[in-house]
C-alpha positions in Angstrom: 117.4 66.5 163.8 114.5 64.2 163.7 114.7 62.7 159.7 111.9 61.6 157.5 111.8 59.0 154.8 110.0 61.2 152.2 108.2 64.4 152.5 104.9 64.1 150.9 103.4 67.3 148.6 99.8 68.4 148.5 99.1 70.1 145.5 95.5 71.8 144.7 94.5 73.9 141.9 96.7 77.2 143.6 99.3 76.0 145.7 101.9 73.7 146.9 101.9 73.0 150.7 103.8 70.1 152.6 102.0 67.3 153.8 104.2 64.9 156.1 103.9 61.1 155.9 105.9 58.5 158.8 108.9 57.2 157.4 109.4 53.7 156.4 112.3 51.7 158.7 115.2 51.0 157.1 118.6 50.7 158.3 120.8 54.0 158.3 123.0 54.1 154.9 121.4 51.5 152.8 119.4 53.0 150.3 115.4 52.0 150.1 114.0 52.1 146.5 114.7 54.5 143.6 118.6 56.0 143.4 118.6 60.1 143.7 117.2 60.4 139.5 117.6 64.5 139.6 120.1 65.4 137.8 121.4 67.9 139.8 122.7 69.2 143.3 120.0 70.0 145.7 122.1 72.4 147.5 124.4 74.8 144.7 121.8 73.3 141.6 124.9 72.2 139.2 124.8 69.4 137.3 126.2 65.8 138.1 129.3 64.9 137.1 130.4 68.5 136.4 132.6 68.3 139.2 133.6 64.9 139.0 131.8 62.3 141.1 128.8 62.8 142.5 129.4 62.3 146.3 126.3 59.6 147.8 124.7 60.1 151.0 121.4 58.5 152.5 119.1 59.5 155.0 117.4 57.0 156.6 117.4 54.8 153.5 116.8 57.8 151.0 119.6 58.0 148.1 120.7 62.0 147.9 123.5 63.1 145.4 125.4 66.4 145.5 127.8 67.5 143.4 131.1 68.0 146.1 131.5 67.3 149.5 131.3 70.9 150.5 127.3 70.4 149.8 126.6 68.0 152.5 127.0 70.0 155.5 125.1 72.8 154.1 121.8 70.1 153.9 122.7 68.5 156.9 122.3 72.1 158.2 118.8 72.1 156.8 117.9 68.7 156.3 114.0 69.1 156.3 113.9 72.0 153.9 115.6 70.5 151.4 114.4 67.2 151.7 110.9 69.1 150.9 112.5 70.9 148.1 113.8 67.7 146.5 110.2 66.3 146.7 108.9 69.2 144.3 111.9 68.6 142.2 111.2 64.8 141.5 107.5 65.9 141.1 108.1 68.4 138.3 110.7 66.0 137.1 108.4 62.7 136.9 105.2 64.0 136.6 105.4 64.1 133.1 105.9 60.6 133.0 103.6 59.5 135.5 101.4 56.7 133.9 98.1 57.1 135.6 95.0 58.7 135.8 93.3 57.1 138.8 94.6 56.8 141.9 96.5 53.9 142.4 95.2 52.6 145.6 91.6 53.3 145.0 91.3 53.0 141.2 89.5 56.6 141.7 89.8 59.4 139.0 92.5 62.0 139.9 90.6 64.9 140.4 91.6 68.4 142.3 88.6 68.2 144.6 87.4 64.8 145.7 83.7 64.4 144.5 82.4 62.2 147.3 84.1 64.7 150.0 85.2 68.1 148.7 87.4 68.6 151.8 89.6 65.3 150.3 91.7 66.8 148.1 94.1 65.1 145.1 97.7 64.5 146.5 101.1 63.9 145.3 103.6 62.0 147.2 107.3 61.3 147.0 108.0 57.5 148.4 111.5 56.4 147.9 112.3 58.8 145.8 109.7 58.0 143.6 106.2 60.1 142.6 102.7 58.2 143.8 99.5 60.3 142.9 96.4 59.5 144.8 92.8 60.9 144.8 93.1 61.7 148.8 95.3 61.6 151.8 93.0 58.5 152.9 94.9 56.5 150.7 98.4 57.4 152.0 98.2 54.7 154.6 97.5 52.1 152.2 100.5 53.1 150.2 102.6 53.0 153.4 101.9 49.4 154.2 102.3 48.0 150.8 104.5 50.4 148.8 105.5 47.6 146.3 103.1 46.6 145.7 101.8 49.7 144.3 104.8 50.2 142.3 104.5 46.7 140.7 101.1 48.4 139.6 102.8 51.8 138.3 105.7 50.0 136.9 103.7 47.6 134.6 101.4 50.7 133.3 104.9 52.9 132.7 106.0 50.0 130.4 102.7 49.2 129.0 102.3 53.5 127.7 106.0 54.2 127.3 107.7 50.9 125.3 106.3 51.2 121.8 107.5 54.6 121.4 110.2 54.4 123.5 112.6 57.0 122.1 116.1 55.3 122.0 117.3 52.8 119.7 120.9 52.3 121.9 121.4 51.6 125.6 121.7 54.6 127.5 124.2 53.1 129.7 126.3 50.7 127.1 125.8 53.0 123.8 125.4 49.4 122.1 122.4 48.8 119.6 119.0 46.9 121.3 118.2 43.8 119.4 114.8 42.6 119.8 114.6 39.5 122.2 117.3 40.6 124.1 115.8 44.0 125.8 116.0 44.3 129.3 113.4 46.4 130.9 114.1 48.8 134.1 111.6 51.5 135.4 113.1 54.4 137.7 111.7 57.5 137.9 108.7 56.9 136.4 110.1 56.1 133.4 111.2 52.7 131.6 114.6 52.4 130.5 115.6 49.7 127.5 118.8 48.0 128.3 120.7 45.6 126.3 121.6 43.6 129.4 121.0 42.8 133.0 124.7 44.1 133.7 123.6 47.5 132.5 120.8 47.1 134.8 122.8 46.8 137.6 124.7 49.7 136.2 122.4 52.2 136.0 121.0 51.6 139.4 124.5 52.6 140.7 124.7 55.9 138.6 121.5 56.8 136.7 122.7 60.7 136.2 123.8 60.2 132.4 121.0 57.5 131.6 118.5 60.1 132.9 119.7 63.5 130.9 120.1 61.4 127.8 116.4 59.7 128.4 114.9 63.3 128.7 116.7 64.7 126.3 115.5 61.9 123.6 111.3 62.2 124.6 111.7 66.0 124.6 113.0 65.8 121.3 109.9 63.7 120.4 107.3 65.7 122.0 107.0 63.6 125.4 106.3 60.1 126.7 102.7 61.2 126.6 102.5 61.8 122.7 
């Protein structure tokens, strides 16, 4: 079965349809960007960790976590269609996050129809495990060169809209208390995580399941990183 890096989504004012993108090279089993942040098994939909580990897998260098080993043949069965289904997931998931309202390539508004060319059409697109929103499919190519760089871009504005009202006063991977001057700053997912050190950093890179369901769970009890 011929694998993709990410499977990109076009959404327009009706409908989700799949639009595919070339995967980036990597070499097979080393993870490229983001860790898998859904907190749950694509395949039976329970929670991480409720079984015990989560068992790791990547395809061609994109992180996927299920929750027992009995889930991975069932994927591997149908690699595509959940890959796809994975790629709405981390939209819905992010999206609420997402920093920007222009494209990130172009600087364009993000609009459903494009205004210069009606038949362009606003797309979202899951790189690395990661949501990228762009005013058209035009810019997709740019993304693919240089997808870095355009996180640098995303990552700076997550930080710059999400740290004064950042909902936790503890690591979400130590449980210790953040002391001013000593913050560490991470951005996964679309959304910045405070740390109180580089260790924890490293920490939740390995295993962001818990970090993630107790970031969520603090912003939804605030009204959202947007208010």
């Amino acid at each position: 079965m011929k694998r993709t890096r990410f499977a990109a989504i076009l959404l327009s004012a009706i409908a989700l349809a799949p639009f595919a993108a070339p995967a980036l090279s990597a070499d097979e089993g080393q993870r490229v960007g983001d860790p898998y942040t859904l907190t749950t098994c694509p395949v039976s939909g329970e929670e991480l960790g409720g079984m015990g580990d989560a068992v790791v897998k990547v395809y061609d260098g994109r992180e996927v976590r299920f929750c027992c080993a009995m889930c991975v043949p069932k994927f591997e069965k149908d690699e595509q269609a959940y890959l796809e289904k994975i790629d709405q997931q981390i939209i819905a998931s992010q999206l609420p996050y997402y920093p920007l309202t222009t494209c990130v390539v172009s600087d364009e508004e993000l609009l459903p129809v494009c205004a210069d060319d009606p038949s362009q059409k606003q797309v979202d697109v899951v790189v690395n495990n990661r949501l990228v929103r762009l005013c058209c499919k035009g810019c997709l190519k740019d993304l693919q060169a240089d997808p870095e760089k355009y996180f640098k871009k995303i990552d700076d504005a997550v930080i710059a809209q999400q740290k004064d009202n950042y909902p936790l006063d503890t690591c979400p991977v130590s449980g210790e208390g953040l002391k001013q001057g000593e913050i560490v700053y991470a951005v996964m997912g679309n959304r910045l995580f405070k740390l109180c050190c580089n260790r924890c950093k490293r920490g939740i890179k390995k295993d962001p399941t818990a970090a993630i369901a107790k970031l969520d769970a603090a912003w939804a009890a605030q009204g959202g990183a947007m208010h």
